[in-house]
ZATORDREN-326700 format. One record per atom (N, C-alpha, C): residue in three letters; atom name; y, x, z. Coordinates in steps of 0.001 Angstrom, whole numbers, plus 524288, in hexadecimal, padded with zeros to 5 digits. Each point is the difference from the previous one (the first is absolute). Layout:
<nodes>
   dolo   marro       v       u       w
    ala      CA       Y       X       Z
...
</nodes>
This chain:
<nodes>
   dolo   marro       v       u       w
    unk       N   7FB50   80337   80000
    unk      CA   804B0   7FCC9   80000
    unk       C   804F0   80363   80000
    unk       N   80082   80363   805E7
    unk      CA   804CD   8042F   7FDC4
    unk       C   8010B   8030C   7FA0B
    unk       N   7FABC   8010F   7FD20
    unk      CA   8007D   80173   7FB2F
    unk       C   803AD   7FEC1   7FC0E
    unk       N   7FF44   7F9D9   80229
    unk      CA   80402   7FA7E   7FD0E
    unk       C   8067E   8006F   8000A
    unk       N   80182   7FF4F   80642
    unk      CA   80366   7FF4B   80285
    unk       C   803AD   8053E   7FDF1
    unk       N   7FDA3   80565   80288
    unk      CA   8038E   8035C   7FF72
    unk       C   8021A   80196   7FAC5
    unk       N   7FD1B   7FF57   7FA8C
    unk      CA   801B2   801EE   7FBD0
    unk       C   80658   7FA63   80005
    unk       N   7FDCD   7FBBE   8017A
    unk      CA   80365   7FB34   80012
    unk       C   80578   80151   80270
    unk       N   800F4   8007F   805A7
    unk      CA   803B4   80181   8040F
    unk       C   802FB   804E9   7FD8F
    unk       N   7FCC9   802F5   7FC60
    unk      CA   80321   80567   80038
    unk       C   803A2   7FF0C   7FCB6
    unk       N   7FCB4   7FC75   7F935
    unk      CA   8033C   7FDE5   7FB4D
    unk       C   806BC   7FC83   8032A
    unk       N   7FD48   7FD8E   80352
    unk      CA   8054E   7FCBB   800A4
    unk       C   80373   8028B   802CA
    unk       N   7FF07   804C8   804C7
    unk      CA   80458   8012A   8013D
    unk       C   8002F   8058E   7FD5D
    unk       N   7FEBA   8021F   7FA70
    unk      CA   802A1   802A0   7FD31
    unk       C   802EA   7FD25   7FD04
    unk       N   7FDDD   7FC66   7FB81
    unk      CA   803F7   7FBD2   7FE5D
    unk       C   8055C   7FDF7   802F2
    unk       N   7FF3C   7FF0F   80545
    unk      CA   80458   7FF15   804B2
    unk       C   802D3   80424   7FF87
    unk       N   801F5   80569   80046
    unk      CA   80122   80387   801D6
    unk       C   8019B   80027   7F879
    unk       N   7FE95   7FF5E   7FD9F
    unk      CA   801AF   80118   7F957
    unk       C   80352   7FD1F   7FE81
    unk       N   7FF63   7FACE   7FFE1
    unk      CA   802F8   7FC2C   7FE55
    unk       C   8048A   7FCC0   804E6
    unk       N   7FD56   8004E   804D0
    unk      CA   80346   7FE8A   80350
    unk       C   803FC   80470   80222
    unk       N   7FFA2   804B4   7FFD5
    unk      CA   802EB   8045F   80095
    unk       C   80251   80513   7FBEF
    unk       N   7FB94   8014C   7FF63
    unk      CA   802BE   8046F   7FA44
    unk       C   80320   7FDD3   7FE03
    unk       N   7FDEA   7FB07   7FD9B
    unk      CA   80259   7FE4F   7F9C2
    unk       C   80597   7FE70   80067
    unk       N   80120   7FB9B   803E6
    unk      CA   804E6   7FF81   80311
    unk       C   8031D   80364   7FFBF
    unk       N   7FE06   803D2   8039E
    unk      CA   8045F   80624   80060
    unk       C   801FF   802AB   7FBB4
    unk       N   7FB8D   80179   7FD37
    unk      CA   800BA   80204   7F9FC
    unk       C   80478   7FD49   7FE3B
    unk       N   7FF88   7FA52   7FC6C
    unk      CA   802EA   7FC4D   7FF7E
    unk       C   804FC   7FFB7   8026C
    unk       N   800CC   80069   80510
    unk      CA   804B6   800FF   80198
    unk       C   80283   8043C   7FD97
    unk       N   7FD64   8052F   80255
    unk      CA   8029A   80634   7FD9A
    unk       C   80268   7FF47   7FAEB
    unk       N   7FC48   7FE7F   7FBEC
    unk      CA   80181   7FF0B   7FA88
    unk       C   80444   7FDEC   7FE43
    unk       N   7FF56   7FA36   80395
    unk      CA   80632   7FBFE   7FEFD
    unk       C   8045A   80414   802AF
    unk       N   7FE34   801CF   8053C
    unk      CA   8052A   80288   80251
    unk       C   80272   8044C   7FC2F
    unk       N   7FC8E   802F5   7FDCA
    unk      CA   801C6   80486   7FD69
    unk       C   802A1   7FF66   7F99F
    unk       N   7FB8D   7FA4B   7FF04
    unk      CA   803C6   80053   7F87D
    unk       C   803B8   7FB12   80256
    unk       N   7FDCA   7FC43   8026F
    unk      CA   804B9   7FBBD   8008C
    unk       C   8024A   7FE3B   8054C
    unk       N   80373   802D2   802F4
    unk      CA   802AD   80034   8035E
    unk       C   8039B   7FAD4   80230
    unk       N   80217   7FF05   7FCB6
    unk      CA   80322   7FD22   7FF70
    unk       C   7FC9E   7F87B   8009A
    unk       N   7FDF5   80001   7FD0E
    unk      CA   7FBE4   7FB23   7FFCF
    unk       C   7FC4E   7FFD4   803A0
    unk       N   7FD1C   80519   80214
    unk      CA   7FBE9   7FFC9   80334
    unk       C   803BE   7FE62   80613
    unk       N   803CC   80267   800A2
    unk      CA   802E7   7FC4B   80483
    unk       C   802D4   7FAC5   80158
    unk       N   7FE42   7FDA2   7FAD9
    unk      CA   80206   7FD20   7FFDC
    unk       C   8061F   7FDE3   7FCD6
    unk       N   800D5   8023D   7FF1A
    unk      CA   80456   801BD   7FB80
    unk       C   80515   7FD64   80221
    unk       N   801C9   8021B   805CD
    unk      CA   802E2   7FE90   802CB
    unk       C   8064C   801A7   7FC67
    unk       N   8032C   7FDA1   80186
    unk      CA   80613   80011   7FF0F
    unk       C   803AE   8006D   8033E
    unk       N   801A0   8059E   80175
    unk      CA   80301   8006C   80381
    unk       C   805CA   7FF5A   7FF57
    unk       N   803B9   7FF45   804B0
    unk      CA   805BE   800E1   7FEEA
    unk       C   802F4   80044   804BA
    unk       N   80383   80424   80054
    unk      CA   801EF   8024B   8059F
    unk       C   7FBDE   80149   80434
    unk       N   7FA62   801A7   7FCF7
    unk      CA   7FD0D   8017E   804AA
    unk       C   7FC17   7FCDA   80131
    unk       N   80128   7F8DF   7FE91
    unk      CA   7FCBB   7FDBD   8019A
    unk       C   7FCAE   7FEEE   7FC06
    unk       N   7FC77   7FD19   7FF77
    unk      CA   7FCA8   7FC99   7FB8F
    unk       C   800EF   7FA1E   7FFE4
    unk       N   80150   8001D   7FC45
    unk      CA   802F7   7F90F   800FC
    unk       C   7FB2A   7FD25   7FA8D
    unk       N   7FC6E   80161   7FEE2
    unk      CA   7FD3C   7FD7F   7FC27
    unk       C   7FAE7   803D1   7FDC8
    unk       N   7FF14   7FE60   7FAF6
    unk      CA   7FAB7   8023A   7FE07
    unk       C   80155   7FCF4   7F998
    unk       N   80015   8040C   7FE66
    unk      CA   7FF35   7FDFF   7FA43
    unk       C   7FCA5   7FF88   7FE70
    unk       N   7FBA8   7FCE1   801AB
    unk      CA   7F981   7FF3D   7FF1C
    unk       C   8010B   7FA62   8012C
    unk       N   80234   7FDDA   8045F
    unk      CA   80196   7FA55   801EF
    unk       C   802D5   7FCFE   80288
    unk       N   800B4   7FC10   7FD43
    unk      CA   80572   7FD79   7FDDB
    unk       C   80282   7FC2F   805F6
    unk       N   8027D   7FF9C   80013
    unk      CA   803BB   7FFC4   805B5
    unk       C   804BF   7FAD3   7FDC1
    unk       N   8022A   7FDAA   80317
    unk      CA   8025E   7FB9C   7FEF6
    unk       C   804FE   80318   8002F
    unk       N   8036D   7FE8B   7FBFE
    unk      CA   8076B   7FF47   7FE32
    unk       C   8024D   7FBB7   8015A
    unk       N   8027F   7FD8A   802BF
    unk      CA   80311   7FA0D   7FDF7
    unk       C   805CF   80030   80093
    unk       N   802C2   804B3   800CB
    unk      CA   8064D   8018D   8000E
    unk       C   7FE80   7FF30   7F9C4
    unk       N   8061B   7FE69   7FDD6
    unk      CA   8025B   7FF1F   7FA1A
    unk       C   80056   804F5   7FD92
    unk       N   80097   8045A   80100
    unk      CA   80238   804BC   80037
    unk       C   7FC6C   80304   7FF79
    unk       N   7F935   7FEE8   7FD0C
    unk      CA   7FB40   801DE   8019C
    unk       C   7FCEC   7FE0A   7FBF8
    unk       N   7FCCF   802A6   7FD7A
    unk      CA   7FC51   7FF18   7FE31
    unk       C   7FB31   7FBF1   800F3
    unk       N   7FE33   7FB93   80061
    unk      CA   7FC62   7FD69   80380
    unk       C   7FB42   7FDED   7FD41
    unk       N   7FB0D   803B7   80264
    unk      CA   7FB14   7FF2D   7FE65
    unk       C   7FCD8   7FBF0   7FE49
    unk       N   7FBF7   7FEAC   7FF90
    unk      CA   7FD38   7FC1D   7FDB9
    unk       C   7FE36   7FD90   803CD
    unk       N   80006   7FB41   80127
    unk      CA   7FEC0   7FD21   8050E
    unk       C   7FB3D   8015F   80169
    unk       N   7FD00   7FFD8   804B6
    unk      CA   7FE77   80149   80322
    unk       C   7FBDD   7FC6F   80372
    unk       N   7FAF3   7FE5D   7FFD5
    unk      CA   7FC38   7FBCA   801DC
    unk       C   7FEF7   8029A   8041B
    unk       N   80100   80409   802AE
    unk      CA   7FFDF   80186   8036B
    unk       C   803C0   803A6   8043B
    unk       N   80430   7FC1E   7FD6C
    unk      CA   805AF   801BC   80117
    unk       C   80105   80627   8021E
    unk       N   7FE3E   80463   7FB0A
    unk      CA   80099   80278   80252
    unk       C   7FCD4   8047B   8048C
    unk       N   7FDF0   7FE07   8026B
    unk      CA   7FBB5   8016F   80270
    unk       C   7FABA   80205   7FD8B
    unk       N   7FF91   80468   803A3
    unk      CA   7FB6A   8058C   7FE3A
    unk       C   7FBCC   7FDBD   802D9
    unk       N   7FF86   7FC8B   80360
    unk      CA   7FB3F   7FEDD   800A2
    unk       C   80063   7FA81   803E9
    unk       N   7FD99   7FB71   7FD06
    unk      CA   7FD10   800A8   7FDB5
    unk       C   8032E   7FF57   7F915
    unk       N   7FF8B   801CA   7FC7A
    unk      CA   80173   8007D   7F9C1
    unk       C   7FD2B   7FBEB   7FD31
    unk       N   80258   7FD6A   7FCD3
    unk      CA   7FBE9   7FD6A   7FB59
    unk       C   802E3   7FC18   7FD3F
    unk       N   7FEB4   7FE03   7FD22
    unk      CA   80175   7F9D8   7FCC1
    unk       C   7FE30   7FB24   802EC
    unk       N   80285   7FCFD   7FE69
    unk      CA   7FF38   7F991   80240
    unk       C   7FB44   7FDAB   7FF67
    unk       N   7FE46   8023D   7FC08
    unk      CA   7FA62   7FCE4   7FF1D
    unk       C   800C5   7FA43   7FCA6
    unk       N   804A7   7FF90   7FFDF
    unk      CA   801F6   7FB2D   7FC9F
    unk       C   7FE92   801AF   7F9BA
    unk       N   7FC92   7FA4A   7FE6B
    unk      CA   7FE24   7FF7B   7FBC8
    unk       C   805C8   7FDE7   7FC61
    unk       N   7FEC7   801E1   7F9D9
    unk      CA   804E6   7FE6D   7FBFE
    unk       C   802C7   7F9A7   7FFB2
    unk       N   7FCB4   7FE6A   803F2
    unk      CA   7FF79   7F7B1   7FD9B
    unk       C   802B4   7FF5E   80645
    unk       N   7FF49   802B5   802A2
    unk      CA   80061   8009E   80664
    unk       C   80785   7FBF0   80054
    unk       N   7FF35   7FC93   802BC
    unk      CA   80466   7FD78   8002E
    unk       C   80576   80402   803A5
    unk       N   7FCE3   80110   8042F
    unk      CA   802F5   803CE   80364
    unk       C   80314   8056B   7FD20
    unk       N   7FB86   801A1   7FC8E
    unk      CA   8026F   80475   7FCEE
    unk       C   80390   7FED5   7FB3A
    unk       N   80060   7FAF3   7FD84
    unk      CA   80498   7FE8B   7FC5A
    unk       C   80306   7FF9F   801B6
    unk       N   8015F   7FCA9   804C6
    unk      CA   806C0   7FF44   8039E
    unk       C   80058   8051B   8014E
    unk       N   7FCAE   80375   80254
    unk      CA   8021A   805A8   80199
    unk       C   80266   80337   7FBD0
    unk       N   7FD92   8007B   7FAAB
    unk      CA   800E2   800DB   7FADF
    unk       C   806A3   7FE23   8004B
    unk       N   7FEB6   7F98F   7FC61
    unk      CA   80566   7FE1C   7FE3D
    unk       C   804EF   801EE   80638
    unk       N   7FDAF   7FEC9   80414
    unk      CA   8053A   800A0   80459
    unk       C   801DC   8077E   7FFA1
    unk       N   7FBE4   80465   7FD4D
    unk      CA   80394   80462   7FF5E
    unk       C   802C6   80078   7FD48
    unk       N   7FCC1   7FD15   7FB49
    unk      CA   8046E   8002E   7FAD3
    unk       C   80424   7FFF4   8000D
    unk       N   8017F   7FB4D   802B0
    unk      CA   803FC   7FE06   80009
    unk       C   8052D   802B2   803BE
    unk       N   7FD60   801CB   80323
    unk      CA   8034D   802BC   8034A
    unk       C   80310   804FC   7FDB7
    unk       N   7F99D   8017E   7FD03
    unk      CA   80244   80530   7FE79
    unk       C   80370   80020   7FC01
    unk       N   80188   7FB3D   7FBBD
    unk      CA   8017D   7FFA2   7FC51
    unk       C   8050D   7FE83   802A4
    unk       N   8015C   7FE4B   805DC
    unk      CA   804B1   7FDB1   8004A
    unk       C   8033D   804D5   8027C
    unk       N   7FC5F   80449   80276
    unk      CA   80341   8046F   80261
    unk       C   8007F   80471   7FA94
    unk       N   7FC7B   7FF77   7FBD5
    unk      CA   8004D   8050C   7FBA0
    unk       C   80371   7FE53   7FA8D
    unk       N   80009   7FAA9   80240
    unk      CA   80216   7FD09   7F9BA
    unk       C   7FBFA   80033   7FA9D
    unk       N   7FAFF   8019E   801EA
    unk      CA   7FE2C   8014A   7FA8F
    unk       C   7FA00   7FC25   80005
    unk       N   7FDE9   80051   7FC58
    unk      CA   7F95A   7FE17   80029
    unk       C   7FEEF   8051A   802FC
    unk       N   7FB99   7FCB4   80503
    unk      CA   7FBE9   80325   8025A
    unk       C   7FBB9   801F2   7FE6C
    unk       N   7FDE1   805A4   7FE7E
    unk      CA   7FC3F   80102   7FC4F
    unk       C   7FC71   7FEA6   8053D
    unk       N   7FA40   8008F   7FD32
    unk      CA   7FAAE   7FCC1   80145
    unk       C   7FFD7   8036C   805FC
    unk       N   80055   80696   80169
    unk      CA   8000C   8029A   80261
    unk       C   802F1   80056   8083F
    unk       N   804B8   7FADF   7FBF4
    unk      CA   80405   7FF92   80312
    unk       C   7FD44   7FB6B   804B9
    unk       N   7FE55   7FBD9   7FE2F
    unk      CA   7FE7F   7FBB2   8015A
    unk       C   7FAEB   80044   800F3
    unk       N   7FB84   803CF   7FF2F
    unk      CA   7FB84   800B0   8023B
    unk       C   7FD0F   8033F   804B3
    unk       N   7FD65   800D6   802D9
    unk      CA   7FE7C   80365   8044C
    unk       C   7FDFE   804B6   7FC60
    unk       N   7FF00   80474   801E4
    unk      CA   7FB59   8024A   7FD73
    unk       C   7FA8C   7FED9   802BC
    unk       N   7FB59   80331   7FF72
    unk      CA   7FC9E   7FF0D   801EA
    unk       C   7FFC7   801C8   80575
    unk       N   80068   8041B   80260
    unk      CA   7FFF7   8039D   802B0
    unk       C   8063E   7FD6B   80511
    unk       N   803EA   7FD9E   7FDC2
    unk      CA   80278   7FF0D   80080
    unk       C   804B7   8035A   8047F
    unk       N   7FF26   8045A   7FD05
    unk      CA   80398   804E1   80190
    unk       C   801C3   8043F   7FAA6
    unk       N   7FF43   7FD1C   7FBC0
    unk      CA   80178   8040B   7FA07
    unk       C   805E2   8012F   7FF95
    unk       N   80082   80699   800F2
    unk      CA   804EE   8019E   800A9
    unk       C   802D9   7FEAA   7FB9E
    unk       N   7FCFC   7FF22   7FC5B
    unk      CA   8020E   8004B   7FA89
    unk       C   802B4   7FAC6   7FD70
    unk       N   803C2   7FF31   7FBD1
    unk      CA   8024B   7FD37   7FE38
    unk       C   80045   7FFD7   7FA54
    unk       N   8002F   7FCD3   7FB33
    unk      CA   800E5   80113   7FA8D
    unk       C   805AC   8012F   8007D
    unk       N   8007E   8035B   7FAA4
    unk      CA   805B1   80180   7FFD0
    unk       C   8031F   7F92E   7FD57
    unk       N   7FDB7   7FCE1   7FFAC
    unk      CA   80134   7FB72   7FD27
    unk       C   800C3   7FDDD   80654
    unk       N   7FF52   7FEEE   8034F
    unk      CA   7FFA0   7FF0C   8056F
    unk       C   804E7   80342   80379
    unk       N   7FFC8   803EA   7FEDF
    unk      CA   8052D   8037A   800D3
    unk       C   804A5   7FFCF   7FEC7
    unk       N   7FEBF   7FFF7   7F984
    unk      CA   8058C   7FE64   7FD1F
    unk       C   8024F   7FC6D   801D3
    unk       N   7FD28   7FAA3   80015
    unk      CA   802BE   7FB87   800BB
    unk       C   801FB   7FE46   805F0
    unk       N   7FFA2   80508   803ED
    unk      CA   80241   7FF7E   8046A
    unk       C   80552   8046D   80002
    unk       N   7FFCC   8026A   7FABB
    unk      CA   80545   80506   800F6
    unk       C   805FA   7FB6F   8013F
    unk       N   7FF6E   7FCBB   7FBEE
    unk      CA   80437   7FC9F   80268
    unk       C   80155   7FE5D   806AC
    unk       N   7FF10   7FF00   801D2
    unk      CA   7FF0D   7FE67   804FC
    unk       C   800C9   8053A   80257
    unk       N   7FD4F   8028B   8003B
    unk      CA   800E5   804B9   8021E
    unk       C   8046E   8047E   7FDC3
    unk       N   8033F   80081   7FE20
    unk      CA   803E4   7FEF8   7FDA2
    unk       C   803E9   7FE35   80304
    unk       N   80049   7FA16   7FF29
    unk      CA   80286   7FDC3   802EE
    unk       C   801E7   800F1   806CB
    unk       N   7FA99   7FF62   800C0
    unk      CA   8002A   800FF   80640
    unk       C   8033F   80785   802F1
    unk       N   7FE7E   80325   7FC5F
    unk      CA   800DF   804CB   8012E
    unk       C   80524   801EA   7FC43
    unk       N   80293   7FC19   7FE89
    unk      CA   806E8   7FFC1   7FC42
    unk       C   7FEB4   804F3   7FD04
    unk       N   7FAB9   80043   7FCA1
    unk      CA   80007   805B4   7FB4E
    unk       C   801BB   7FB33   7FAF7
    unk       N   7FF54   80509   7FBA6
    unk      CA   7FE3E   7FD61   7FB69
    unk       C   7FC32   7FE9C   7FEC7
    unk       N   7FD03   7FB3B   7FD63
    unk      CA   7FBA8   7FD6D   7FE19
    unk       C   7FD85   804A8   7FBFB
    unk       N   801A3   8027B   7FD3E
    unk      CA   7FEAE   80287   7FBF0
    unk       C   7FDD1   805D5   8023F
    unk       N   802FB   8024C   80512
    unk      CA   7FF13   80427   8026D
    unk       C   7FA49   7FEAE   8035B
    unk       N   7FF67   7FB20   80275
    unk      CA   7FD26   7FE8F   803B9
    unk       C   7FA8D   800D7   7FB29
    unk       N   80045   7FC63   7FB1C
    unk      CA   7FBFD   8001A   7FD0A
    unk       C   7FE5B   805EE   7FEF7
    unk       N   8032D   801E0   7FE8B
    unk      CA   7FEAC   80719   7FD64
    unk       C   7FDB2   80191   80455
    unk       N   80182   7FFD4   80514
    unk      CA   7FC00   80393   80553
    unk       C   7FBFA   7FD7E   7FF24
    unk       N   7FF40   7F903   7FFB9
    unk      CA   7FA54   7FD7D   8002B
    unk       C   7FB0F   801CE   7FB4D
    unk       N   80336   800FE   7FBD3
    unk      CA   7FF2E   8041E   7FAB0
    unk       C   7FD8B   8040A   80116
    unk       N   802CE   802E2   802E7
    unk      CA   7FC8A   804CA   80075
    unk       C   7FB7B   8004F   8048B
    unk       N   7FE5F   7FB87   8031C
    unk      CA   7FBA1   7FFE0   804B1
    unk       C   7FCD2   7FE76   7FD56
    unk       N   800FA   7FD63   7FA89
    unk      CA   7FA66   7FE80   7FC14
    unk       C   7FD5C   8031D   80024
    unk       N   7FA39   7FF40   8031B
    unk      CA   7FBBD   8038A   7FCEA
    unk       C   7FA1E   7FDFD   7FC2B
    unk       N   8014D   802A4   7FD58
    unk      CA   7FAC5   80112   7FCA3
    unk       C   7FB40   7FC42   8003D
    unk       N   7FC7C   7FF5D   7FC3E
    unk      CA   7F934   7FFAB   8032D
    unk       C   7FF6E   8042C   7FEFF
    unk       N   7FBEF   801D4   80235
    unk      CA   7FB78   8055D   80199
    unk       C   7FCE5   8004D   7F9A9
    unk       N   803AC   80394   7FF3D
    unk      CA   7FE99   80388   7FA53
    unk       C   8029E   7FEF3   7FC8A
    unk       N   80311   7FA81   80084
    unk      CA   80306   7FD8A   7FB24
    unk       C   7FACC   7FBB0   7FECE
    unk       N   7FC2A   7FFBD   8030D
    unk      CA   7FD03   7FA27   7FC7C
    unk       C   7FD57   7FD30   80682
    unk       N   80094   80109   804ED
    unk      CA   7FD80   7FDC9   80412
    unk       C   80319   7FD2D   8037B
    unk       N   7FF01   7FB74   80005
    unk      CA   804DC   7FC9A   8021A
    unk       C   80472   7FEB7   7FC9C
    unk       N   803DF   7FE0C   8048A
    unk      CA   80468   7FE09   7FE77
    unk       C   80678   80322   80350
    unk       N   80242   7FF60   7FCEF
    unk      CA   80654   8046F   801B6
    unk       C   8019E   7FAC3   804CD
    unk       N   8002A   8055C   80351
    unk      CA   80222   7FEDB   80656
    unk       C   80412   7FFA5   80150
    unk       N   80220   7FED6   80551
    unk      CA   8055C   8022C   8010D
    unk       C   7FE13   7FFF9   80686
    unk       N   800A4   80462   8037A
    unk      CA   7FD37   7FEDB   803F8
    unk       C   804BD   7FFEE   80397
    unk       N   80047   7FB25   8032A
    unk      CA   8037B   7FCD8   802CB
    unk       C   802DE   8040A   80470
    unk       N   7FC39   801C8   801DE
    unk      CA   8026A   8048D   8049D
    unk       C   8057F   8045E   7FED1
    unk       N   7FD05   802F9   7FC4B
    unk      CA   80067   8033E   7FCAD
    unk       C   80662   7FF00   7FBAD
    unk       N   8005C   7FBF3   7FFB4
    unk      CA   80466   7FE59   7FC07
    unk       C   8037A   7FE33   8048D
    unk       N   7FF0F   7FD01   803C3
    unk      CA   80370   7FDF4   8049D
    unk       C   8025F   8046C   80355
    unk       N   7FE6C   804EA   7FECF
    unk      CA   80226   8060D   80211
    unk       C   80345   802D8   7FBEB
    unk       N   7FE35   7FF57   7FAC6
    unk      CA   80510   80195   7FB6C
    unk       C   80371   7FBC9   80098
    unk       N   7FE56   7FB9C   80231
    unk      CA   805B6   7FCDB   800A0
    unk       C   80499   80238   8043F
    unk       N   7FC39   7FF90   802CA
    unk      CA   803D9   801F4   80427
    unk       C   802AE   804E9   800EA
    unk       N   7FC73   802AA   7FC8B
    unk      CA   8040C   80508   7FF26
    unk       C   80487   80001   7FBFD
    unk       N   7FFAF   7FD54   7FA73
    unk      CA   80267   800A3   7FCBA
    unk       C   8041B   7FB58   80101
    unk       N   800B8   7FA3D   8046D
    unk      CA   80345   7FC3D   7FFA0
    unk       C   7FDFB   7FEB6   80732
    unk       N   801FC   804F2   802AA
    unk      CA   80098   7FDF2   806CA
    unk       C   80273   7FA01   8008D
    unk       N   7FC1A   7FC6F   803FC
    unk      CA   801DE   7FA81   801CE
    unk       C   803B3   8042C   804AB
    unk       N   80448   7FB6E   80127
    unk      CA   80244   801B9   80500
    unk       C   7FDB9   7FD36   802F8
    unk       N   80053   80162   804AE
    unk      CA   7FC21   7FE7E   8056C
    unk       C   8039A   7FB16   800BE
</nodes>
């Protein structure tokens, strides 16, 4: 019977000790050494502190600000997710039509699909530049720049998809709400 057992006990706590320990560590070293920046989390500092993460997306609602894609989990890292609301879902059309509308009455413009929906995860730092644009007005406004200056900074936070063919062009909310504030200071 021990014949059995021990070849058994030894497999699992070498396997244990491989996959529950080496591999981990390794994995860490690797991320720490080529990707620094991401493996910590891809924190955003300013005056010292960390006021965000450009990995996930954080609520705006000053005029004077860039403001993310709503949020089924307002926001919150844990617990994270979507509503679970189906497309026919009565609850999720009034939630729908009632952003629209809002957003169309503070941006002046049509709300793209982005504006008025959760993501899944419901923390996506990210924004379409079509989603962006149509808040430079407003923001603008609120921070007494030019509309045309406000657009050109939102212009240049456009990024890419991954290679030129993966995904869709971003604008990541954090990240652009800090060239704001550098290039058109709110007064306190």
């Amino acid at each position: 019977m021990f014949s059995y057992l021990r070849p058994a006990i030894t497999l699992t706590l070498g396997f244990t000790v491989l996959t529950g320990l080496a591999y981990p560590l390794a994995m860490t070293g690797v991320a720490q050494t080529l990707f620094p920046a991401a493996a910590n989390g891809s924190f955003i500092e300013k005056d010292g502190a960390v006021i965000g993460s450009a990995l996930i997306g954080q609520s705006f609602t000053k005029p004077g600000y860039l403001q993310p894609r709503p949020s089924a989990s307002n926001y919150g890292a844990t617990p994270s997710g979507a509503s679970n609301l189906g497309p026919t879902n009565a609850a999720l059309i009034a939630s729908v039509a009632e952003r629209r509308a809002a957003y169309t009455a503070e941006n002046g413009a049509e709300a793209p699909i982005d504006a008025v929906t959760a993501s899944a995860s419901g923390l996506d730092p990210d924004i379409s530049p079509e989603n962006a644009r149509a808040q430079a007005a407003r923001i603008a406004s609120a921070r007494k720049a030019d509309p045309a200056a406000v657009q050109a900074l939102i212009d240049t936070q456009i990024k890419a998809p991954l290679l030129g063919l993966y995904g869709e062009p971003t604008v990541n909310v954090l990240q652009t709400n800090l060239a704001l504030d550098a290039a058109f200071p709110v007064a306190p």
